[in-house]
Each structure stands twice: as structure tokens, then as C-alpha cells.
C-alpha positions as CSV (number, residue, x, y, z in Angstrom):
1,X,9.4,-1.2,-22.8
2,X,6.2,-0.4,-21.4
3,X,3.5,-2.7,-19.6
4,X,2.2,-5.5,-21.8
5,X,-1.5,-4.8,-21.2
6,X,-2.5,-1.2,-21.5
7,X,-5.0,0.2,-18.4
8,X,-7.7,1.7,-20.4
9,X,-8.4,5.1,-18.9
10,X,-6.0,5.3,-16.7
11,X,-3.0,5.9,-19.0
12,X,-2.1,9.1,-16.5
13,X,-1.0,6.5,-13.9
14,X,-0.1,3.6,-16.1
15,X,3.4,4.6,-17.1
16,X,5.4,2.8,-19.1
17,X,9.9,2.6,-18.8
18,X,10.6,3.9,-21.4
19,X,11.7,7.0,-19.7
20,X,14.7,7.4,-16.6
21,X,14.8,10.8,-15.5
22,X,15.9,11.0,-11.9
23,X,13.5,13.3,-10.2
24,X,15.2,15.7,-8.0
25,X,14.1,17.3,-5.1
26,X,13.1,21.0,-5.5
27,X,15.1,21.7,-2.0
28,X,18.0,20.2,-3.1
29,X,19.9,23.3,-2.3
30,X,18.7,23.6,0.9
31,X,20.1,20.5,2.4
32,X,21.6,20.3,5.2
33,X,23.7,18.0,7.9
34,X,22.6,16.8,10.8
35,X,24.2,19.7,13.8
36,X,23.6,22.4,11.4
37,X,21.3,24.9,11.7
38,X,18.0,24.2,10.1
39,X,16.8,26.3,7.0
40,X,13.2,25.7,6.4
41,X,10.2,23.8,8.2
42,X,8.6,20.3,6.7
43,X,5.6,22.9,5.6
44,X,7.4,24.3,3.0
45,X,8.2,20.4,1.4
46,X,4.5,20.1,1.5
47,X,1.3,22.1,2.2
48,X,-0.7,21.4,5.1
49,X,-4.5,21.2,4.3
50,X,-5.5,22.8,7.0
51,X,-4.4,24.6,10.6
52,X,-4.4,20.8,12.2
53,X,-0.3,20.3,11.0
54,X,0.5,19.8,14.4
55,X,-1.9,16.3,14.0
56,X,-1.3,15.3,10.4
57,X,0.0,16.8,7.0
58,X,-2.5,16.6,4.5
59,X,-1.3,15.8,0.6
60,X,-3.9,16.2,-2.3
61,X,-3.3,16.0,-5.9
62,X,-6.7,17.3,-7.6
63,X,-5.3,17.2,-10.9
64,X,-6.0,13.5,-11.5
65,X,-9.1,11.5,-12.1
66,X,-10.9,9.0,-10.3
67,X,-10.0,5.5,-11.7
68,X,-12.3,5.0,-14.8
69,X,-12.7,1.3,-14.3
70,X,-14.8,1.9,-10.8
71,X,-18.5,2.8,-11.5
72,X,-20.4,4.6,-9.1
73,X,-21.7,2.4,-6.4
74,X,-25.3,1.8,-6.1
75,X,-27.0,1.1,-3.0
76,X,-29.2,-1.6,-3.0
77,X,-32.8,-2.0,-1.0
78,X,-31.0,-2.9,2.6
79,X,-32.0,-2.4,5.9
80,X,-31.0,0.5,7.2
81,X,-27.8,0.5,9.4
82,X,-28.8,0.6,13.4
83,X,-28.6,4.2,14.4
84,X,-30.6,6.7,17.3
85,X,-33.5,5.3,17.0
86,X,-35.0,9.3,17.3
87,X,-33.5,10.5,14.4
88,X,-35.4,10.4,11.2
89,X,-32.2,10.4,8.9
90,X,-30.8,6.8,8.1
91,X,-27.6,5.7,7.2
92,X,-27.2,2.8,4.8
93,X,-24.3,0.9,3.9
94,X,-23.7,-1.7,1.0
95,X,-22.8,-4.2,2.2
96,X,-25.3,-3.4,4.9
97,X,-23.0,-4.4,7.7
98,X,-19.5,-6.1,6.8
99,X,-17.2,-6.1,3.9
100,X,-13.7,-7.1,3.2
101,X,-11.0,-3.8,3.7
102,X,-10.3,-3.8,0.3
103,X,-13.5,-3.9,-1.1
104,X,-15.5,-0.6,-2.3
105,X,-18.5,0.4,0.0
106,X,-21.7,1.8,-0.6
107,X,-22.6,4.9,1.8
108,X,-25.7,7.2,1.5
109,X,-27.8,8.6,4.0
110,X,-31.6,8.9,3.7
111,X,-34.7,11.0,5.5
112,X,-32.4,14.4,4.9
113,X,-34.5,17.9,4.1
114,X,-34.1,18.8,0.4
115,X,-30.5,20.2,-0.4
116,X,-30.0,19.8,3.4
117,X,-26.4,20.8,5.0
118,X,-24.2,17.7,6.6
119,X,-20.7,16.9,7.9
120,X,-20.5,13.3,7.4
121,X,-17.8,12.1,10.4
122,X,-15.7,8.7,9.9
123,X,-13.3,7.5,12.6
124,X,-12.0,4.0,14.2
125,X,-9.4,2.7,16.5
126,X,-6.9,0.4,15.6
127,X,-5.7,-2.7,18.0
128,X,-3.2,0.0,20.0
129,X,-6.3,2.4,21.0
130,X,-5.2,5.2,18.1
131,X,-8.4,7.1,16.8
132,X,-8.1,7.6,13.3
133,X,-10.8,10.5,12.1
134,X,-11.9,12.1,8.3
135,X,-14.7,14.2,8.0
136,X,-16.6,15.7,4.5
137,X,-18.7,18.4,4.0
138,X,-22.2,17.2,1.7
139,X,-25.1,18.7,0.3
140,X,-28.5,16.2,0.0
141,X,-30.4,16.3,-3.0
142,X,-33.9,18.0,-3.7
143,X,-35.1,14.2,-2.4
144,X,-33.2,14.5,0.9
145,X,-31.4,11.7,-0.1
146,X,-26.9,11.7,0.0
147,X,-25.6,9.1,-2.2
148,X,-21.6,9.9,-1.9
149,X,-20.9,7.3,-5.3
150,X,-23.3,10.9,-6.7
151,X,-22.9,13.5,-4.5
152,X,-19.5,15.1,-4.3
153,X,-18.0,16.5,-1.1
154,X,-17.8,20.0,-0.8
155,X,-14.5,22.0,0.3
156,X,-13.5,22.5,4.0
157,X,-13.3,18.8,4.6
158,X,-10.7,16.3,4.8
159,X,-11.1,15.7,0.9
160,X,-13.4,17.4,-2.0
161,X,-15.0,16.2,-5.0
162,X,-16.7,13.0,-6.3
163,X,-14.9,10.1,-3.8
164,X,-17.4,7.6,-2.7
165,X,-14.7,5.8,-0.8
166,X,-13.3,9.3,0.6
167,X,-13.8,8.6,4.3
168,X,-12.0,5.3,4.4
169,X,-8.6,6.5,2.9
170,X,-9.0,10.0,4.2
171,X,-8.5,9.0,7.6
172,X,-5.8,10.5,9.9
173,X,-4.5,9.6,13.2
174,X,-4.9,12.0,16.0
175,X,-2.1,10.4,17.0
176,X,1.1,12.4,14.4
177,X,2.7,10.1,11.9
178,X,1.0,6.9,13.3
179,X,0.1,4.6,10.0
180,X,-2.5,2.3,10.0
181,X,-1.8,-1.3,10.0
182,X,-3.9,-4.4,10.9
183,X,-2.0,-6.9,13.0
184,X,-4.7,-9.2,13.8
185,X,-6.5,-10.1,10.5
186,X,-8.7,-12.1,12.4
187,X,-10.8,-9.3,14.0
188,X,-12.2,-6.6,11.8
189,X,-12.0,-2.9,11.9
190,X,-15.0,-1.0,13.3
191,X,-16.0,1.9,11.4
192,X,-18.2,4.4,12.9
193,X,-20.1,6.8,11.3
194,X,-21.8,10.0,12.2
195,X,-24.4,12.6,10.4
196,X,-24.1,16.0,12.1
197,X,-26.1,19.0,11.0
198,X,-24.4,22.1,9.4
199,X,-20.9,23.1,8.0
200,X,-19.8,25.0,11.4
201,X,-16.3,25.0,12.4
202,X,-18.2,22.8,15.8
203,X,-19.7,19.5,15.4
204,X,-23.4,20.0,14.5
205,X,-26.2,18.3,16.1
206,X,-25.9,14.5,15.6
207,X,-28.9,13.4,13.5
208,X,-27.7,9.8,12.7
209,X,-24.8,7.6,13.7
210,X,-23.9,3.8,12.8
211,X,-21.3,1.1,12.5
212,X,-20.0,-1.2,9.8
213,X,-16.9,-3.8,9.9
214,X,-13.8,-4.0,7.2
215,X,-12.7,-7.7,7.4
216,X,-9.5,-9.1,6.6
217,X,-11.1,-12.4,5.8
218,X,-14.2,-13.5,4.0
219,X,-16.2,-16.2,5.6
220,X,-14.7,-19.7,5.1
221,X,-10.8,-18.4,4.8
222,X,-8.6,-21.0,6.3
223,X,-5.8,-19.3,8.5
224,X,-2.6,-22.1,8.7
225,X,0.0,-20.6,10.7
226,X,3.2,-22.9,9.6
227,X,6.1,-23.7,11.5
228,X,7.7,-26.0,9.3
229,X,11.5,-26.8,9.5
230,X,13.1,-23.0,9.5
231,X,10.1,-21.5,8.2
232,X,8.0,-19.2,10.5
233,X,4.8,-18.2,8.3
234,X,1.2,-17.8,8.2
235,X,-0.5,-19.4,5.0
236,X,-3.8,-18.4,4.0
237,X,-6.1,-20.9,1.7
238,X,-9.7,-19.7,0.3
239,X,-13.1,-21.4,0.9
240,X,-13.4,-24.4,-1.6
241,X,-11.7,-27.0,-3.5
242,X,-8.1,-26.8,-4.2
243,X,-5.2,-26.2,-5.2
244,X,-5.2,-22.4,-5.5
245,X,-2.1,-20.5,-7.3
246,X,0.1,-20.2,-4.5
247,X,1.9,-16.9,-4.0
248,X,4.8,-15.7,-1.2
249,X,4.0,-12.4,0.3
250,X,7.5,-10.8,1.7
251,X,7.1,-7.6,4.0
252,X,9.8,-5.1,4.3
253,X,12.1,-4.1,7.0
254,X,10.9,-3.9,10.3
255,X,10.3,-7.5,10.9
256,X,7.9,-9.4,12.5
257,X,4.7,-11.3,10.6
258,X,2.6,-8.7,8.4
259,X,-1.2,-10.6,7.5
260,X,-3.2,-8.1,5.9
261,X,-1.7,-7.7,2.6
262,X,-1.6,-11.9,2.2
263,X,-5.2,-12.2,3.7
264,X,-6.5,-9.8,1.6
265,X,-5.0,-11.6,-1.5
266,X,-6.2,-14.8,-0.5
267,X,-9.7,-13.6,-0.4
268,X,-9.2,-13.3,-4.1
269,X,-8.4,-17.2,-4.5
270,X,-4.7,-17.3,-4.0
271,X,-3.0,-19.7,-1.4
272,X,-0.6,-16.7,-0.1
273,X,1.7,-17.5,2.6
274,X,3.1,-14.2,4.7
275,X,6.3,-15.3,5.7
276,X,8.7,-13.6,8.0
277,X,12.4,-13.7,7.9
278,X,13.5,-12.2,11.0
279,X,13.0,-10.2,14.5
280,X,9.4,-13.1,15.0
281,X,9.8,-16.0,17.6
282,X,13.1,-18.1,17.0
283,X,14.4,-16.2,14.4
284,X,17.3,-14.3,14.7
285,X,16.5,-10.9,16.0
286,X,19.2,-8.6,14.2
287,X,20.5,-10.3,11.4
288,X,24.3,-9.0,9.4
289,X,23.1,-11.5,7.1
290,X,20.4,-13.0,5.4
291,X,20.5,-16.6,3.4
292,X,18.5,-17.2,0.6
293,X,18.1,-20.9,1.7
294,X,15.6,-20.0,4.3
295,X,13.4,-18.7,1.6
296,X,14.2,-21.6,-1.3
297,X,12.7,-24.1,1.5
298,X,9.3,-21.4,1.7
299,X,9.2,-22.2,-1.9
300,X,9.2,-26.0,-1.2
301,X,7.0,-26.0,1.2
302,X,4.7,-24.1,-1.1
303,X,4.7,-26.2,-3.9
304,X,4.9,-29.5,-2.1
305,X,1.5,-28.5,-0.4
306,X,-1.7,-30.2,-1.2
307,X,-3.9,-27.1,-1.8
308,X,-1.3,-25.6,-3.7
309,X,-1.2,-25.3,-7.4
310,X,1.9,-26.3,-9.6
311,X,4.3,-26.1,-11.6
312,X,5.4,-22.6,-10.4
313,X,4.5,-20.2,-7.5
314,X,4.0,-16.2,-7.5
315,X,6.2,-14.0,-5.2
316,X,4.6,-10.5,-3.8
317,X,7.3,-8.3,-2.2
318,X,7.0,-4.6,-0.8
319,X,10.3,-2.5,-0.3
320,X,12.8,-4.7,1.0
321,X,10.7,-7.6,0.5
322,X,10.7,-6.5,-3.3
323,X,14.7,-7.1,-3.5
324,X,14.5,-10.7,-1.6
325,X,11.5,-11.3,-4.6
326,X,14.0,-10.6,-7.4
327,X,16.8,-12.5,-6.2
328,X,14.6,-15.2,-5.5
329,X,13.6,-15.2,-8.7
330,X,17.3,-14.9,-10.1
331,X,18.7,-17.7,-8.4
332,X,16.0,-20.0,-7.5
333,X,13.6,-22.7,-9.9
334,X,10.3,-23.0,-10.2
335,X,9.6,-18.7,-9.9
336,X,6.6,-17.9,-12.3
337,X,5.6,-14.4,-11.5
338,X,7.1,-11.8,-8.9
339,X,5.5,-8.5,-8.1
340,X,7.6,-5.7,-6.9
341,X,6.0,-2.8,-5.1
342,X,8.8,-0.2,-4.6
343,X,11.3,-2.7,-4.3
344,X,14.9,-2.2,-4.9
345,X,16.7,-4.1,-8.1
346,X,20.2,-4.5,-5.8
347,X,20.7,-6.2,-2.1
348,X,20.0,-3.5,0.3
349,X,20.6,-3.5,4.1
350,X,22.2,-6.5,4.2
351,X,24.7,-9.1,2.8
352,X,22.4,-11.8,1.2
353,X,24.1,-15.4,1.1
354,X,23.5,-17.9,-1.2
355,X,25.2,-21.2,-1.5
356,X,29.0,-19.8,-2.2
357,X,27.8,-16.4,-3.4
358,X,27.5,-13.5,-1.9
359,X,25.7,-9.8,-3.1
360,X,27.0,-7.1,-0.6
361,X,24.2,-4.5,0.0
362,X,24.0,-1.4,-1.8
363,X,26.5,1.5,0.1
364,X,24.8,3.9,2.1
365,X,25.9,7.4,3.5
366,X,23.3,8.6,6.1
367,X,25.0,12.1,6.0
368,X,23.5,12.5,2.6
369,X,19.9,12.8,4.3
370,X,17.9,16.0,3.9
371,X,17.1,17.6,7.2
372,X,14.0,19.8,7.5
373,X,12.5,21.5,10.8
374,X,11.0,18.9,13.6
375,X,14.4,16.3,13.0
376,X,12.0,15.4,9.8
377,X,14.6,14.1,7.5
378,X,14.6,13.2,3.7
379,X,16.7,10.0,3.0
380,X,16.2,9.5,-0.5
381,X,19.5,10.3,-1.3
382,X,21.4,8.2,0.8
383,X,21.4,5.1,-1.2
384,X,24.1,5.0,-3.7
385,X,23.1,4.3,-7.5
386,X,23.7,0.4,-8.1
387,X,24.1,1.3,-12.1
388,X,26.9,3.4,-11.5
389,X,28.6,1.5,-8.4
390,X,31.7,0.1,-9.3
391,X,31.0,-3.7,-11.2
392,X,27.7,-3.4,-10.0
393,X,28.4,-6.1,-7.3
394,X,25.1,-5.1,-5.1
395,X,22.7,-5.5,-8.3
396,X,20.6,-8.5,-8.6
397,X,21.1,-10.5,-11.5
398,X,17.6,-10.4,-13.1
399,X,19.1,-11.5,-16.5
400,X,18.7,-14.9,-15.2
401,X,15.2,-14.4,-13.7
402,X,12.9,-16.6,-16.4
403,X,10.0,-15.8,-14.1
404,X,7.4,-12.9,-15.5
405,X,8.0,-9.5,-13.5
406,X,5.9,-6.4,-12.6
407,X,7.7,-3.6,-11.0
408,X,5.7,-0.9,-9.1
409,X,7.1,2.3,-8.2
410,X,5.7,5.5,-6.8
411,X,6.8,8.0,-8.4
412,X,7.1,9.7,-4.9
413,X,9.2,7.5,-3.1
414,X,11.5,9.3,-0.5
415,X,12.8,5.9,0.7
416,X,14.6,4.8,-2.5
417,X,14.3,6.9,-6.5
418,X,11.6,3.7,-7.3
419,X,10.8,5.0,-10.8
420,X,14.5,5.4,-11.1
421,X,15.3,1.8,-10.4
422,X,12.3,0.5,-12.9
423,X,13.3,2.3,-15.8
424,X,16.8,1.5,-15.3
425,X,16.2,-2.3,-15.0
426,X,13.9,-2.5,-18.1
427,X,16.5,-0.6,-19.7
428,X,19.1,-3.4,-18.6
429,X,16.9,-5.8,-19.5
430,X,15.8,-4.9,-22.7
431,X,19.6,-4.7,-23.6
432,X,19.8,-8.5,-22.9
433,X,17.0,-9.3,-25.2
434,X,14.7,-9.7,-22.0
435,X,10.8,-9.1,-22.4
436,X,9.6,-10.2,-19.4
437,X,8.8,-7.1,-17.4
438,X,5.8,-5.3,-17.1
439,X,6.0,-1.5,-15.2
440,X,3.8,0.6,-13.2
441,X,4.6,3.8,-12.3
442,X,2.6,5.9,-9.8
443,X,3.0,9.8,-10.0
444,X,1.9,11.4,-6.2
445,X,2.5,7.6,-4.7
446,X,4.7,7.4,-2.3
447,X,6.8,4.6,-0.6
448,X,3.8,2.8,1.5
449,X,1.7,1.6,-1.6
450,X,-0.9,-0.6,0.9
451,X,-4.0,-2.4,-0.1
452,X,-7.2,-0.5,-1.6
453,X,-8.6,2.6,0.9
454,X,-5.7,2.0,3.5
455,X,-4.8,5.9,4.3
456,X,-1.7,7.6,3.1
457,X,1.5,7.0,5.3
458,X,4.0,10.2,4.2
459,X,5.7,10.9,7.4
460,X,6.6,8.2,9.4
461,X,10.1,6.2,10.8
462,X,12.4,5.0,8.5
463,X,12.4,1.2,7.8
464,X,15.9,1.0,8.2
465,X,17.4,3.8,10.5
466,X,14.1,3.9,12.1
467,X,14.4,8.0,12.6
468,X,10.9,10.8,11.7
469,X,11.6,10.5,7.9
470,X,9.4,11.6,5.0
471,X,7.7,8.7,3.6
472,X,6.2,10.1,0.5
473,X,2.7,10.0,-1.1
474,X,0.2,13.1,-1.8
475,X,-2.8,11.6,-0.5
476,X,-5.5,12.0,-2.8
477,X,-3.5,10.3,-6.1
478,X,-1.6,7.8,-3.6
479,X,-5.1,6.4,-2.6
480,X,-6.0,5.9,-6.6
481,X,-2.7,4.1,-7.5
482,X,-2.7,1.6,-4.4
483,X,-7.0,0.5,-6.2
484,X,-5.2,0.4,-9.4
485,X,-2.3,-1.7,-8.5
486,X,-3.8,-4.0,-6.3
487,X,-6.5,-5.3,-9.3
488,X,-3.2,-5.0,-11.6
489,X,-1.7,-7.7,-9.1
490,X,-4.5,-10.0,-8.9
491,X,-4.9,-9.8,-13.2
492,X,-1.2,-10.6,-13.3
493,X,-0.7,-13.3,-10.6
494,X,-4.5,-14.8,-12.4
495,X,-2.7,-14.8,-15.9
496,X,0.8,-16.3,-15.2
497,X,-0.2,-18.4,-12.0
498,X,-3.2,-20.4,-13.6
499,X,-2.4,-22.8,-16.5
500,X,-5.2,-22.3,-18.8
């Protein structure tokens, strides 16, 4: 059963279930326990881009195409961004000086000799001081003018080819296996932006430099944080007159309060409440168990809201927050729409109650984990199959789910077999006369499918044993599935949420 609406030109990443092959790994035979002696180096599971591996791996996947739904950006008649005020290039940005994270931007550069030589240098900090940094290699035109939504990068960079948006989800941390992550939506990220002369191996002479801010929220976005009965939550409402379709963002392990993926979604004109469930202020810090009570009376306080819209609300769930989505959906009313994004289809990590029912979590053998060179370990095996466990007692019942689904996977997902899990579920489902579930399935994504431009996380600690695991993701196709999923969220939580 594949997705109800086709993507036009993107059929290469819009991947229907019909399918269930279990990718394997292609070092499957050279696994190993942990104490015994190592076999082969994390640069043999994946080819650094360049002699910086001891900063960052780089992934790339040339082989597929830039979505076909994003035409090149033009860049209207703004004022130039402020740089050195002795330089005769110009840098110009569209927006000219602030735009939402997940929202394309324009860059050129203008005042360049014909056919001129450049290194174009992108880097930021985030709130803990860690300089992120991507750098491309261009070419100006016979005008002297560098339009990257026309001008592709060359090789030797930290990307090649036709990517206007190349230098936002290009960056790396100088920092190894840090991911990027905005805890504070309310301040934006700085971007800064340098022009140097030349293709040298040193940085060329700086001919222009400026700065432009990614916001989290767009101008007139309420902020709520809620601390209603149990619940400990931020809600998020857009400018203008309500009620909004409301929708529950649910973060994975790690807990805490994640913003950024709900702000960004209520930019879009969604009332989306980020609500954590443990490890934040009074709740407990290290759960054995987790009650689905705590998030039935998030879906109360959602729908009895004034600026929320009725009858039903959407749920948006990544990893672990992807299972607590489902059940939810299973055993709880008024559950229109649920979004998955590399979520499991059975309990995971820990018991979840329910009234007088209880779904043990799915068995786990951390001895099963892949060990490469550095204590980098591959843990995608170490989850037992919930389809062939014994009475399937960890699988969430999604029979009963009325509510419309979308499953995302990456097809690269070294946390849990993702495409696995969707095509086995619609299989299920489709069994049981089921049609409600629409798939997406990401070849070259891994497990950290973020907003729009955010860079590739494949190496990083595991959610759950918190140890230097591969993550997944080749960067280059990972940054065109998370633009295509995110607008494939927003069209599906539009259709099912609103009742026109």
C-alpha cells in the first residue's frame, strides 16, 4: 500500500510499502563483542570526505536529485548585507537579514571580476559556544555576479553541485559528533558569512563578510509555556485569529523540553504544544515506567483550549516519541492524524501503562551491537523483531487506531530497521482491511530526520545507552528527505486537521 498522494518528481525518495526487505549491513561478518579485538576502523563503514575525519565524517550521496518542487531562488533588489565597508564585492541575502530556520534563503554575492575564483565560508555557534563551519568553492559569472540558486559549487568543498541552500546543511562541528540543536527558540542563530579570494588550501584574502539570523519564530508567535495539572509543556499559537489545528509534538529519548521542531510548525499555522514526559522540572527523572494518562490529559488540555481547533487533534512524534504517537492513537479518542518519523510500531525502552493494561517494551540484547574502531558501535541490531516475538505482546495495536497515519523512515536508520517496521505495519494493516496509512521512505536518511537545512547528525550518543554510536544518514540525500518530509507533514496535518 503506498502513499495516498504521489510526490511528483520525487518518486526516488517517495517510496511506497509495498516492499519489506531487511537491509543488512555489508559488515555483518565483521562484528564483533565488546572486549574483543577490533577488526576494522569506522572509515571503512563510511568514506570520509576529506583528511579532516578526526573533526567530522562526511556522507554524500550524488546520485540523487535536488527536490524538483524547489525552484531556484531569486534574489530580489535588497540592500546589500552590511560587510567591510572597503571591499567592493557585496553579499546579499533574501530575506535581506532574517528568516525562519526552515525556510530557503537567497545568497549571491555581487561586485566579483568576471569568472572570478571564491571560497564562500559559512559558520555559527550554537548556545554552548560550538563553531559549526562549511565552506564551497564557486566560480562568478562573466558579470561578476555569484547567484548559488545558479551557480553550482565546484569540488574540494564541503559539498559540490547545484545546492543553493548548501552552506546551511553542510555545516560541521569543529567540535566531533556534536549535533546541532536549538534550545532556546526564542533567540535566533547568527550566520556569518565570508567571501575569500582563491581556491588555496589557506584562507584567501577576505573580500566581503556579513551576517544573517535563522529564527525559530516569525514575528507575532505566541510562546505559552503550560503547566497545567501533570502536564509540563510549551504551546506555541500563530499570529491571528483562532483556533488553529492543534497538533502534539513528542521528542524522543533523552528528555527534557525540545522547541524547535513545534515552533517551527507553528509558524505554519498549527497550535503545536512540545510536551515533555520526563527528566524536565517535577517530572520523574528516570522513569521504569511510563503512563499513557499523563499524555490523554495533554490531549484534553489541547482540545479544551480556546485557540485550538476541534473535533480532533494531530500528534507529531520522532523516534521514541513516534511509538508514544501510535499508542496514543490506539487507545485514546479524539486522534485525527499522527505523524511518525522513525518511530517504532512496538513499546520500546519502557513498560507503557494504561488503565489495567500493560505493553512490555520490545527485548533488547546490547551484545548484539556492532563494534568498529574508536568504541563507535552499531546498535541496529540489538532490538528484537516485534513481528516475530512471541504473541507480539510489545506491538502497538494500530488495528484500533481510526486516526489517519504517516510513517517516515530513513532508510538509513542505525537506531532501529525504520523501513523495516513501515512496511511490516502496512503489511499488518492491510491484512485487517486498514487503509489509513500513508509511507515515506528515505533512502541515504538516517535516524535524526530534523527540520529543513538542519545538518546531518550520523555519529553521535545513543538515545537510549547513551554510548559513540552510528546514527545514520549520508549527508547530501539526508538533507533532501528532511525538505521533503517536513512540507509532506504540514500538507497532511493541513488535509486531516482542518474541516473543510
Amino acid at each position: 500500500m503506498g502513499p495516498r498522494s504521489p510526490c511528483p518528481g520525487f518518486s526516488s525518495l517517495c517510496v511506497g510499502s509495498s516492499t519489506c526487505t531487511r537491509s543488512s549491513s555489508p559488515h555483518a561478518n565483521s562484528v564483533k563483542r565488546p572486549g574483543a579485538k577490533r577488526q576494522m576502523t569506522v572509515l571503512t563503514l563510511y568514506r570520509p570526505a576529506s583528511r579532516f575525519w578526526q573533526r567530522w565524517l562526511s556522507w554524500t550521496n550524488p546520485a540523487l536529485q535536488p527536490l524538483q518542487h524547489h525552484s531556484p531562488l531569486q534574489i530580489p533588489g535588497v540592500s546589500p548585507a552590511r560587510g567591510l565597508s572597503s571591499m567592493a564585492a557585496t553579499i546579499r541575502f533574501s530575506p535581506a537579514t532574517r528568516s525562519l530556520f526552515d525556510e530557503p534563503l537567497g545568497i549571491a554575492v555581487q561586485g566579483l571580476g568576471p569568472r572570478q575564483q571564491v571560497t564562500l565560508r559559512a559558520s555559527l555557534r550554537d548556545e554552548a559556544g560550538e563553531l559549526f563551519e562549511a565552506h564551497a568553492r564557486y566560480q562568478a559569472a562573466e558579470d561578476g555576479e555569484l547567484d548559488l540558486a545558479r551557480c553550482p559549487a565546484l569540488p574540494g568543498g564541503s559539498f559540490s553541485g547545484l545546492e543553493p541552500m548548501g552552506l546551511l546543511w553542510a555545516l560541521q562541528p569543529r567540535k566531533p559528533f556534536w549535533r546541532l540543536v536549538k534550545r532556546d527558540v526564542l533567540t535566533p542563530f547568527r550566520l556569518q558569512l565570508e567571501v575569500l579570494e582563491g581556491h588555496g588550501d589557506g584562507p584567501g584574502r577576505l573580500l566581503a563578510q556579513a551576517q544573517h539570523e535563522r529564527a525559530f519564530l516569525r514575528d507575532g508567535m505566541r510562546r505559552v509555556p503550560v503547566r497545567e495539572g501533570k502536564i509540563r509543556a510549551t504551546l506555541f499559537l500563530p499570529p491571528g485569529q483562532g483556533p488553529f489545528p492543534g497538533v502534539i509534538n513528542i521528542e524522543g529519548l533523552g528528555g527534557g523540553l525540545w522547541e524547535h521542531r513545534a515552533s517551527l510548525l507553528a509558524n505554519h499555522g498549527f497550535a503545536t504544544l512540545a510536551l515533555a514526559y520526563y527528566q524536565y522540572e517535577d517530572l520523574i527523572q528516570k522513569p521504569t515506567k511510563l503512563h499513557l494518562e499523563y499524555f490523554e490529559e495533554a490531549v484534553n488540555y489541547m482540545l479544551q483550549h480556546t485557540q485550538v481547533k476541534g473535533p480532533g487533534i494531530g500528534l507529531l512524534g520522532h523516534s521514541k516519541g513516534g511509538d508514544l504517537s501510535l499508542a496514543m492513537a490506539a487507545f485514546l479518542k479524539n486522534i485525527t492524524a499522527v505523524a511518525s518519523i522513525n518511530g517504532p510500531v512496538a513499546t520500546t525502552a519502557f513498560p507503557l501503562g494504561y488503565k489495567d493494561k500493560t505493553i512490555p517494551p520490545l527485548i533488547c540484547d546490547e551484545q548484539r551491537a556492532k563494534v568498529y574502531d574508536d568504541n563507535i558501535l552499531d546498535y541496529s541490531e540489538v532490538i528484537f523483531d516485534p513481528f516475530k516475538a512471541p504473541g507480539n505482546q510489545s506491538l502497538i495495536p494500530l488495528e484500533k487506531a481510526e486516526a489517519h497515519l504517516l510513517l517516515i523512515a530513513g532508510q538509513d536508520d542505525r537506531i532501529i530497521n525504520s523501513k523495516y517496521y513501515v512496511t511490516e505495519v502496512c503489511k499488518y494493516l492491510q491484512a485487517q482491511g486498514k487503509e489509513n496509512v500513508q509511507t515515506l521512505i528515505y533512502p541515504g536518511a538516517g535516524h535524526y530526520i530534523d527540520p529543513p537545512f538542519s545538518p546531518c547528525y550520523p555519529i553521535g550518543n545513543h538515545p537510549l545507552y547513551q554510548k559513540r554510536a552510528v546514527l545514520g544518514g549520508e549527508r547530501t540525500a539526508h538533507s533532501k528527505a528532511q525538505v521533503h518530509a517536513w512540507l509532506q507533514i504540514q500538507a497532511f496535518f493541513y488535509k486531516h486537521l482542518n474541516d473543510k
